[in-house]
C-alpha positions in Angstrom: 94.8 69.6 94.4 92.7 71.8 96.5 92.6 75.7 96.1 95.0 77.2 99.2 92.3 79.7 100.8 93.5 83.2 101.5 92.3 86.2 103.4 93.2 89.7 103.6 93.6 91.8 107.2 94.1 95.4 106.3 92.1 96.9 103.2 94.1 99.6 102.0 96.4 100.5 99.6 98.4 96.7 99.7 95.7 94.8 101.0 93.1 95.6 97.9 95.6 95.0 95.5 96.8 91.2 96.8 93.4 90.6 97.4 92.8 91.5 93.7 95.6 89.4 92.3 94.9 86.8 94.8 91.3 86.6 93.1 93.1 85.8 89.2 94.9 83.0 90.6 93.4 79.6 89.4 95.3 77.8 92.3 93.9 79.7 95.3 90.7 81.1 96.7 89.9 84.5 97.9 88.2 83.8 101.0 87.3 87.2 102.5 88.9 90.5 103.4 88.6 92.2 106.8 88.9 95.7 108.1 88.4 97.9 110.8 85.9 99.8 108.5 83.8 100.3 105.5 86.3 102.7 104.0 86.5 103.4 100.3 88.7 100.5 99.1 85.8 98.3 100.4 83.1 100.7 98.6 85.1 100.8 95.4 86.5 97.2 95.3 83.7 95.2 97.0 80.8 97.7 95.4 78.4 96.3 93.2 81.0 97.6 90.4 84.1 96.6 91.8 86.0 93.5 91.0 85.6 91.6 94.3 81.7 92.3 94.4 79.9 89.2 96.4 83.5 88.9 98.5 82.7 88.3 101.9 83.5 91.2 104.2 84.6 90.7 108.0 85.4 93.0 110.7 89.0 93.2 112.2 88.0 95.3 115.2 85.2 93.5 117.7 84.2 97.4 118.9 83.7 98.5 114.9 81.1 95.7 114.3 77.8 97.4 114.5 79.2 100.5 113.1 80.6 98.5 109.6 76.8 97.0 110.0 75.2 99.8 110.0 76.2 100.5 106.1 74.7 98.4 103.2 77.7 96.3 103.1 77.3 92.9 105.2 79.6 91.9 107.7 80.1 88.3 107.5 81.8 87.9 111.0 84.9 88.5 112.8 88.6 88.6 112.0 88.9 85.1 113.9 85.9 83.8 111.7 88.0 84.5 108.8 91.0 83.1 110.6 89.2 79.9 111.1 88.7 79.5 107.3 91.6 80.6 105.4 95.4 78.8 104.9 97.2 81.6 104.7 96.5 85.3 105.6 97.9 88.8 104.3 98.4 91.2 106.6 98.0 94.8 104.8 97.4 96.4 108.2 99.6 99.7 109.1 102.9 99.3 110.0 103.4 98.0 114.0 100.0 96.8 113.8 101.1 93.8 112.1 103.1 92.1 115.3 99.7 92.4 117.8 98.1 90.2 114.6 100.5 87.6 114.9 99.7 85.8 118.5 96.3 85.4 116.8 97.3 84.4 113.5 99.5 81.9 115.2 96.6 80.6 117.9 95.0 79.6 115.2 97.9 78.0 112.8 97.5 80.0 110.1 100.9 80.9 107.5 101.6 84.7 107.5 102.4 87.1 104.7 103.6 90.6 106.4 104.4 93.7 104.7 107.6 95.9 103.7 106.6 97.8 106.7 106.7 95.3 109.4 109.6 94.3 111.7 111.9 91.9 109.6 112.0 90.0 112.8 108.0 89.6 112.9 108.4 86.7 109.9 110.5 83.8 109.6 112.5 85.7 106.1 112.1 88.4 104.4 111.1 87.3 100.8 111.3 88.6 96.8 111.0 85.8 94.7 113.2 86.0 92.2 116.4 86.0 94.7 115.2 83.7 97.9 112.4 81.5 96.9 113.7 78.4 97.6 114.8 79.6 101.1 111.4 79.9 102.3 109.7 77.4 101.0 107.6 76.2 103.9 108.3 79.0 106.5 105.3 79.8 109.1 106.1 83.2 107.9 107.3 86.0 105.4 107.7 89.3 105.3 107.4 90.3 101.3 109.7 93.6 101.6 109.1 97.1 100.7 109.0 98.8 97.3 112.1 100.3 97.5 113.8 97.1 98.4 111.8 95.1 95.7 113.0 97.2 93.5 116.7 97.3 94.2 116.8 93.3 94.8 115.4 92.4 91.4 117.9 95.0 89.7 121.1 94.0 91.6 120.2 90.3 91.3 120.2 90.5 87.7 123.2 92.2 87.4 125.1 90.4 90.1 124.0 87.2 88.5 125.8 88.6 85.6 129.1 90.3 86.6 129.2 90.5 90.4 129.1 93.6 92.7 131.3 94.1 95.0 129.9 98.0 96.3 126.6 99.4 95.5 125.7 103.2 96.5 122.3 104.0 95.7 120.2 107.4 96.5 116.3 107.2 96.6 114.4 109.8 95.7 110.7 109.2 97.5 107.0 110.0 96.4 106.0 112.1 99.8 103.0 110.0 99.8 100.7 107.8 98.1 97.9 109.5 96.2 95.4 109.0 98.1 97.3 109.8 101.5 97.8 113.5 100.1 95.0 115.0 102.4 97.0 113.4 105.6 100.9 113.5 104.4 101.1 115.6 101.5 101.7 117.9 99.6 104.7 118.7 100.6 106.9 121.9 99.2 110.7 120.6 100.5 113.0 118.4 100.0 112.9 115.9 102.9 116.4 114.1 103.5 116.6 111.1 105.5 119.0 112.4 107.8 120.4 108.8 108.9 123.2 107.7 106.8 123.0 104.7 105.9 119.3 105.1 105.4 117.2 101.8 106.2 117.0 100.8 102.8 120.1 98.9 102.2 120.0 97.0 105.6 116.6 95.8 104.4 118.3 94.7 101.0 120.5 92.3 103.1 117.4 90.5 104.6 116.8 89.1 101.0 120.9 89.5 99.4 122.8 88.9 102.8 126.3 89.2 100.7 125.7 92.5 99.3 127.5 95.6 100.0 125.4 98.3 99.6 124.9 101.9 101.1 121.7 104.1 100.7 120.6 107.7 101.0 117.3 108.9 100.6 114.8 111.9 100.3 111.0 112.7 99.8 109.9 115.1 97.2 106.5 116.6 96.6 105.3 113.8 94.2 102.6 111.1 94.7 103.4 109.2 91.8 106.3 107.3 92.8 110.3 106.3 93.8 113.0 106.9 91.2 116.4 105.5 92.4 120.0 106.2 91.3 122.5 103.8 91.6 126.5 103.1 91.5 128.1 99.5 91.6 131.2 98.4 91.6 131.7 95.3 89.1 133.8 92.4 89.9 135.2 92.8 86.2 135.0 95.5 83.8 131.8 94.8 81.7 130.0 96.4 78.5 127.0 98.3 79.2 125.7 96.2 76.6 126.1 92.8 78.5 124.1 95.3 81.8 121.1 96.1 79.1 121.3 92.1 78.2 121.0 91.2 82.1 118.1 93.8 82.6 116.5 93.1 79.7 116.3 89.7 80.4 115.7 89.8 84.4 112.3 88.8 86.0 109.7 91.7 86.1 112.6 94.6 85.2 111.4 96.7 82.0 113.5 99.1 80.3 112.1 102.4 78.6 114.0 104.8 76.3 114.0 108.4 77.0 114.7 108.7 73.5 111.6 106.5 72.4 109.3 109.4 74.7 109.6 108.4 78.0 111.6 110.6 79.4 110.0 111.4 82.7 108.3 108.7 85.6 104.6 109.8 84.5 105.7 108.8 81.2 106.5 105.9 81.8 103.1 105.8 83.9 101.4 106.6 81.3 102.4 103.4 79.3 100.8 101.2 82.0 97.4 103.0 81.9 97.2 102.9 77.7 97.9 99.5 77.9 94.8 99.0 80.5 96.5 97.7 83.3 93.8 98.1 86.9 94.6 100.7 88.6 97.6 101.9 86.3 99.7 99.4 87.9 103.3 99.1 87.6 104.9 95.8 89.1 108.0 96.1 87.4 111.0 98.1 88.1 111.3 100.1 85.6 115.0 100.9 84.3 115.8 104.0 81.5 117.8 102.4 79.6 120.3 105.2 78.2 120.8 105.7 82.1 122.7 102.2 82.0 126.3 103.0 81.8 129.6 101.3 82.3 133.0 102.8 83.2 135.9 100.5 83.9 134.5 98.6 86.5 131.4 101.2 87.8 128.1 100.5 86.7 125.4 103.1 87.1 121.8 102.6 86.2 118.2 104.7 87.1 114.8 102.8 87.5 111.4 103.9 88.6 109.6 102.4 91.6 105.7 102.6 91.5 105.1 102.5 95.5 101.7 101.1 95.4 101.9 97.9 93.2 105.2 96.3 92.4 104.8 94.3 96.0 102.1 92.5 94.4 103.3 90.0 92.5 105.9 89.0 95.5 103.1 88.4 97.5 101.2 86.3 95.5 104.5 84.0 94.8 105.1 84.1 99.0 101.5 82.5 99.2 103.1 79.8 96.7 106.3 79.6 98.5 104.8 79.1 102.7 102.4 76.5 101.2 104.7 74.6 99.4 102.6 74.4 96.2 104.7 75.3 93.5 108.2 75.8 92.2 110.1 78.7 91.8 109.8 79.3 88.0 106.6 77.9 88.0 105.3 80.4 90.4 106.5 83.4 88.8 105.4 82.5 85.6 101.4 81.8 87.0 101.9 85.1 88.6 103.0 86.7 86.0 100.8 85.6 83.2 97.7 86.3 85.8 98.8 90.0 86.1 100.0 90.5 82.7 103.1 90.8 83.3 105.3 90.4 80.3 108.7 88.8 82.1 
């Protein structure tokens, strides 16, 4: 079977990563990335030191060209060059951007991965792997959703799939901004509450887990590290909160860490993914503190850490799978997963 190509519209802090992962995959071809300039993910990434060195380079705006030509990177051609070439395309471009991509996308009949950001109504489904594969195998187009809502999908699935919810409240405490952005967004010295109750976050949840009852608040604090998220279920049945450690212990790409064993605070739990020499520092799990995990009756509660910039990744790289029709579920995850080192 022939490799499914893949390019990458939108070079930042998404777009380098899938096209990173997209480049460890055995069963697909990174084709070439474009942007509307040579910023410094293309320097770092595409450099003569970076990981995609020799990856063809296009440009995504027709007025940037002789600008992105002017540096020592070459410019290979336009965004509809790299249209004309690929299967499938990721669109890491800012949010609202994305739905002005998709008339050309579609003119010439390419499958479209989207971004948390996006419209849900700018894809065919919104997509995590884990709970709607199946469901969108074959779609035009997906929209892999945000970090947040990774995160909280993957947790209440596993649980769910164990006891049932019937009412989930959860309160998100937000990263201000991504590390990089902390020139344009950030610092920040306040607390900064979402003042729309429910917050967006558990609307989007339904767009993956349409039967699920759930409620959100959120804030942004000054970190740029990432999300940490506290939540409270209601179980179908009264449940041991060793049966809940079982179901996350178990669960695709859900880790838990002991506060007791040292990790007691999200840049120590950080700090396990750089010694153990993942790129970048990566964290595509959720990551769930496991004295945290507590049972009551029939209330569940549980605390997990969200890295903001990478657990996405792996659901894009399965949404590839899934619009092409190439692989099973399981299957899938497991190529994934092995490729990024992912231990479950």
């Amino acid at each position: 079977m022939s490799k499914v190509r893949v390019g990458i519209n939108g070079f930042g802090t998404i777009g380098k990563r899938v096209a990173h992962a997209v480049s460890l995959q055995t069963d697909m071809k990174l084709v070439g990335v474009a942007n509307r300039s040579v910023n410094i993910n293309v320097r770092n990434m595409l450099g003569k030191k970076g990981p995609l060195y020799k990856t063809d380079l296009y440009c995504s705006e027709p007025a940037n060209m002789k600008t992105m030509e002017s540096t020592h990177f070459k410019v290979k051609g336009s965004l509809e060059d790299l249209l004309r070439k690929v299967d499938v395309i990721i669109d890491g471009t800012p949010a609202g951007i994305e739905a002005k991509n998709k008339p050309l996308y579609q003119k010439h009949r390419v499958k479209q991965i989207y971004q948390g950001g996006a419209d849900k109504n700018v894809a065919d489904a919104s997509f995590t792997a884990i709970a709607n594969y199946e469901k969108c195998v074959g779609k035009d187009s997906l929209r892999v959703v945000s970090c947040n809502t990774t995160s909280l999908v993957r947790t209440i699935h596993a649980v769910n799939e164990t006891v049932g919810l019937k009412d989930i409240f959860a309160v998100l405490v937000r990263r201000a901004a991504d590390p990089h952005e902390d020139a344009d967004e950030g610092p920040i010295i306040s607390v900064v509450p979402v003042t729309k109750v429910p917050s967006h976050h558990g609307p989007d949840v339904q767009t993956v887990l349409p039967k699920i009852n759930i409620t959100t608040m959120a804030c942004a604090i000054p970190t740029t590290l990432n999300h940490t998220h506290f939540i409270t279920a209601t179980m179908d049945k009264e449940c041991s909160r060793e049966d809940i450690i079982d179901a996350f212990r178990n669960a695709c790409r859900v880790l838990l860490f002991r506060a007791g064993e040292g990790y007691e605070t999200s840049s120590q739990i950080a700090e396990y993914f750089r010694d153990t020499g993942r790129p970048r520092s990566d964290m595509f799990e959720a990551c769930v503190w496991e004295e945290t995990v507590n049972t009551v009756k029939n209330k569940l509660y549980w605390c997990h850490v969200v890295h903001s910039e990478a657990i996405t990744i792996p659901e894009n790289i399965d949404a590839i799978r899934a619009v092409m029709n190439t692989d099973k579920k399981l299957s899938s995850i497991r190529k994934t997963n092995k490729s990024l080192n992912i231990e479950k």
